[in-house]
N, C-alpha and C positions, 0 to 999 in steps of 0.2 A: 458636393464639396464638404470635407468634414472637416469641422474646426475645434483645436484644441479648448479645453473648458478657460484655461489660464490666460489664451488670446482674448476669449467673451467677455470674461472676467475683467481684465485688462480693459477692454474696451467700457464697457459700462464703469468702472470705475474714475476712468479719466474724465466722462461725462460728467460726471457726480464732482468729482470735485473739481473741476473747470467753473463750477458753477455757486459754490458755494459762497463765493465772495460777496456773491450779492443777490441771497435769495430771502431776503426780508420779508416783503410783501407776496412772493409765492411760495408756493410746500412743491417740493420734489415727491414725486410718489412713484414709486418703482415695482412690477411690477412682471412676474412672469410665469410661463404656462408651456406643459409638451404637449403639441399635438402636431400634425401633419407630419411626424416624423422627429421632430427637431424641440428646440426651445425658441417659443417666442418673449421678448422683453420687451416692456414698454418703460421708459422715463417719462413724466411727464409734470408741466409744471400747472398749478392754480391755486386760486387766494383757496379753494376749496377744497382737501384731503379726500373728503368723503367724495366729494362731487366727480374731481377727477378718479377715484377708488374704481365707484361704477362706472364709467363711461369704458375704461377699460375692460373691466370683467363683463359688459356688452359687447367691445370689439371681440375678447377673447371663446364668446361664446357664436360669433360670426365664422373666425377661424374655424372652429369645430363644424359647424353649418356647411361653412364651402369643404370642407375635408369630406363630411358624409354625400357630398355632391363629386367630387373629383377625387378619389382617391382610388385607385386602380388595386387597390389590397383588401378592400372593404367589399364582399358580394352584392353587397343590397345598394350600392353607391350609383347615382344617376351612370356615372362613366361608363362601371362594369355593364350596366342594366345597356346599356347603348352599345359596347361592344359586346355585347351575346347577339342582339337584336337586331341590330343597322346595314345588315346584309341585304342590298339589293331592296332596303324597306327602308322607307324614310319613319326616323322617327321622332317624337316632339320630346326635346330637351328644358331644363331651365335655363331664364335668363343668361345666369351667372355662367355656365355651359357652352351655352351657344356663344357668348364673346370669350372665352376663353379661349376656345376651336380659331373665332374668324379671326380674334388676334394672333393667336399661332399663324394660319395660313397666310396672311402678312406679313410675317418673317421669313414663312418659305419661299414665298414667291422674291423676295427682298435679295435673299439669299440663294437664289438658283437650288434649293431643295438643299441643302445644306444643314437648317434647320427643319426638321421636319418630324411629326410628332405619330406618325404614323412606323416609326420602331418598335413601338410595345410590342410583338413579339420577339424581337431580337432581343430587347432590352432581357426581357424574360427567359430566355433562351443562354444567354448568357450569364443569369444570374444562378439559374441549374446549373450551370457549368461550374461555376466557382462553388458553388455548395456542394460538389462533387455530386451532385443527382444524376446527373447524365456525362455522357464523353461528347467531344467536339466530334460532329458530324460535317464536312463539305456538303450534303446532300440535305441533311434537316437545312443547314442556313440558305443553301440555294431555293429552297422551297419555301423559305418564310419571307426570302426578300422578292420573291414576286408580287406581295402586296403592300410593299413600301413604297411610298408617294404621296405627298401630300392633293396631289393631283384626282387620287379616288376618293375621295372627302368633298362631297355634294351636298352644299350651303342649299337649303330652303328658305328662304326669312317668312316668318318673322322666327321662327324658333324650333326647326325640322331641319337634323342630319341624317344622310344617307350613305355608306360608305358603298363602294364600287368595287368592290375586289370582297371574294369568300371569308378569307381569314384576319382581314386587315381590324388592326386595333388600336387606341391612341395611349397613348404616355405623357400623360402632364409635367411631368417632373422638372421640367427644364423654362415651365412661365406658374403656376400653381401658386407657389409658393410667395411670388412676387404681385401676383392678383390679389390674395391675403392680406398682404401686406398695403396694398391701395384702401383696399376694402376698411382694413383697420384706421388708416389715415380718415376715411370719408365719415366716419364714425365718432372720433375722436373732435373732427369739425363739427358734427352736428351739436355736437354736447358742449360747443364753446373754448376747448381747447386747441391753442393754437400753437404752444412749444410744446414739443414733445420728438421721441426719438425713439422707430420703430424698428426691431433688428430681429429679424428670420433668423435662427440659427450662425449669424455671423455672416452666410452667405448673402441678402439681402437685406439693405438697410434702409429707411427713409428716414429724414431730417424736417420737422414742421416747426417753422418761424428758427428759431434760435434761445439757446439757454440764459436764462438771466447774466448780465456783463457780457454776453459775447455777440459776436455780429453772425456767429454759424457753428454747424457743430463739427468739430474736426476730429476726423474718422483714420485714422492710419491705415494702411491696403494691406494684404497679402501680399509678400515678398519673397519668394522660397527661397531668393540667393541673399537672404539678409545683408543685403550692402546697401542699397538704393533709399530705405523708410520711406517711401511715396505715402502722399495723403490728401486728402479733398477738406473742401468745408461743405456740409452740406445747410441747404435750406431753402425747402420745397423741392427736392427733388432728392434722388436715390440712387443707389452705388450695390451692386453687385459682380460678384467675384466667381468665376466656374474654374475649374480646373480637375482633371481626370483623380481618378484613386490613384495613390501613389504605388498600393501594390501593386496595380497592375499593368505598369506601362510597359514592362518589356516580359515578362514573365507568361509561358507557352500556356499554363493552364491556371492564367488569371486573367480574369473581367471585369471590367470598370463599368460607371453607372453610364457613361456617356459614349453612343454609338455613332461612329461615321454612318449616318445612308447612304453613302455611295459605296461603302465596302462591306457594308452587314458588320463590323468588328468594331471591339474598342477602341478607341480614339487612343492614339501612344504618343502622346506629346505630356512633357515635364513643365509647359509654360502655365502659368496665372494669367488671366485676364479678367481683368476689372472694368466696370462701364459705366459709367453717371450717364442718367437719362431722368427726361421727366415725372414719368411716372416709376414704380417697383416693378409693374407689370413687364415695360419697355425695356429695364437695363436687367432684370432676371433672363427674360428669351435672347436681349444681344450678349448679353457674358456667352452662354452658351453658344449660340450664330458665330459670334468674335472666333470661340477656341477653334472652332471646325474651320472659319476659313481664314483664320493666319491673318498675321498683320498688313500683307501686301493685298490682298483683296477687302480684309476689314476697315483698313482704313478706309476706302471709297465707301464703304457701307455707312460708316461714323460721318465722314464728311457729308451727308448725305440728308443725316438728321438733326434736329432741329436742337440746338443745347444739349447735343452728345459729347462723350470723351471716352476714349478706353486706353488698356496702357500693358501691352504684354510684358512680362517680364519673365525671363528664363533661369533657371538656376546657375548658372554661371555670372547672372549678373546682368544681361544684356538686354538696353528696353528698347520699345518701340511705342511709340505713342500714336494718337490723333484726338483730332480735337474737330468739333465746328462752334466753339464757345468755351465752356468749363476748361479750368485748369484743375489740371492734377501737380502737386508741390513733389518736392524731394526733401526732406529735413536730414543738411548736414550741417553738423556742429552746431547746432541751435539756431541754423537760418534757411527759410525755406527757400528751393528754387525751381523755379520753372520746368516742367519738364517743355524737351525738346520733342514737336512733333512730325513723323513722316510726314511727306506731302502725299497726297491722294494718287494715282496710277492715273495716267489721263484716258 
């Protein structure tokens, strides 16, 4: 998901001065870093500048940690080192690694292989394509989706993957970024901060306690049909948003970062979907899970979990909702409304 700088912008500064009214007794201290691809920002508030200063530039130096762990671009990265190596060998992973995988395989199973992070060669295959390194082949993708499934991915515990197929490789890209993002939350707790407001590149957010004078922190969504202004409040939980490259949803010899595994190809849908879930780790892999299986089978997935919401929206305008708790608003003319949600498929 790429988001304009003027949207981040936007957003971090409505934070900022939502809160201004009454930040007496705490310092706002603000906060931000590129790594794993994106820009990470931290708001955050304490009677102590310095104190809150570092607690950040500790989460920020975590980010970097799990990235030299998970990052499928980096050679020397625990991931890479495990897809050269995990052929038919079990091998021992880090902590951080091995729940990232069992959390993935969680959502595949959730989602009938829908999500499933055993793409990375497609992903990668696809990406030569649009960089014009190679031409679309019928025969290369027939021979790379025979090791798609989340199915040959052989959980050891306590900290040993095996994958079951020759070529098969994983791709984070679609929970990573939202694991980070808990990661920095857990961080920012130890150190006694408890308001604060953690944002992945726009596409992943979490909300801890709420900003001086307000009872949460309100987050405006992705809209591509600019009519609706949907919005959450967030606190203690987290909101992310997936939606394909826009260049490439119809176009012959263009490739989007997100791939159907049932068809080997990019996802060609124009809709946003957004998911409040508890943790960043949980509503980063359902945004994605959501896009691939559509509002009439996601919603029973949403229904499903525990203080979930998601809310597709299509550039013409037209939403769909679910909810099993969290509301998601609509702001028209300066009053928020409810949005209305599917019922669940029986």
């Amino acid at each position: 998901m790429r988001w304009s700088k003027r949207l981040i912008s936007s957003l971090v500064l409505s934070v900022l001065a939502a809160a201004l009214a009454d930040s007496q007794s705490l310092t706002l201290v603000h906060k931000k870093k590129y790594v794993m691809g994106t820009v990470f920002e931290v708001v955050a508030y304490h009677d102590s500048p310095t104190h809150a200063s570092n607690a950040i530039d500790e989460a920020f130096q975590e980010i970097a940690r799990l990235d030299s762990i998970m990052s499928n671009y980096k050679s020397d990265s625990d991931l890479s080192r495990l897809n050269r190596t995990a052929h038919f060998h079990a091998e021992s992973v880090s902590p951080d690694l091995y729940r990232v995988i069992e959390t993935s395989l969680r959502y595949s199973k959730l989602s009938d292989g829908e999500f499933d992070i055993t793409v990375g060669p497609l992903v990668n295959f696809w990406k030569s394509v649009i960089r014009g390194e190679r031409s679309r082949s019928p025969g290369d993708e027939a021979n790379l989706r025979k090791c798609v499934g989340y199915n040959k991915i052989v959980l050891l515990p306590p900290d040993r993957i095996e994958f079951r197929c020759p070529s098969l490789q994983i791709d984070l890209g679609a929970i990573g970024k939202g694991y980070a993002v808990d990661r920095v939350v857990a961080i920012l707790r130890s150190h006694g901060i408890s308001k604060a407001l953690v944002n992945a590149g726009g596409s992943t957010i979490y909300g801890m306690g709420f900003p001086p004078g307000e009872s949460a922190w309100r987050v405006r969504l992705r809209d591509p049909s600019g009519k609706n202004n949907p919005e959450v409040l967030l606190s203690e939980n987290s909101v992310s948003t997936s939606e394909q490259t826009a260049s490439s949803l119809f176009g012959d010899n263009q490739a989007g970062h997100i791939i159907d595994p049932q068809n080997g190809e990019p996802v060609k849908t124009a809709i946003a979907v957004t998911v409040l879930a508890q943790t960043a780790t949980d509503s980063d892999a359902l945004s994605t899970t959501l896009l691939l299986l559509g509002p009439q089978k996601g919603s029973a997935v949403v229904k499903g979990i525990s203080e979930a919401a998601a809310i597709w929206i299509a550039p013409s305008g037209q939403v769909e909702t679910a909810s099993s708790g969290p509301r998601i608003s609509f702001v028209r003319e300066g009053h928020p409304q409810i949005a209305r949600e599917r019922k669940a498929d029986k």
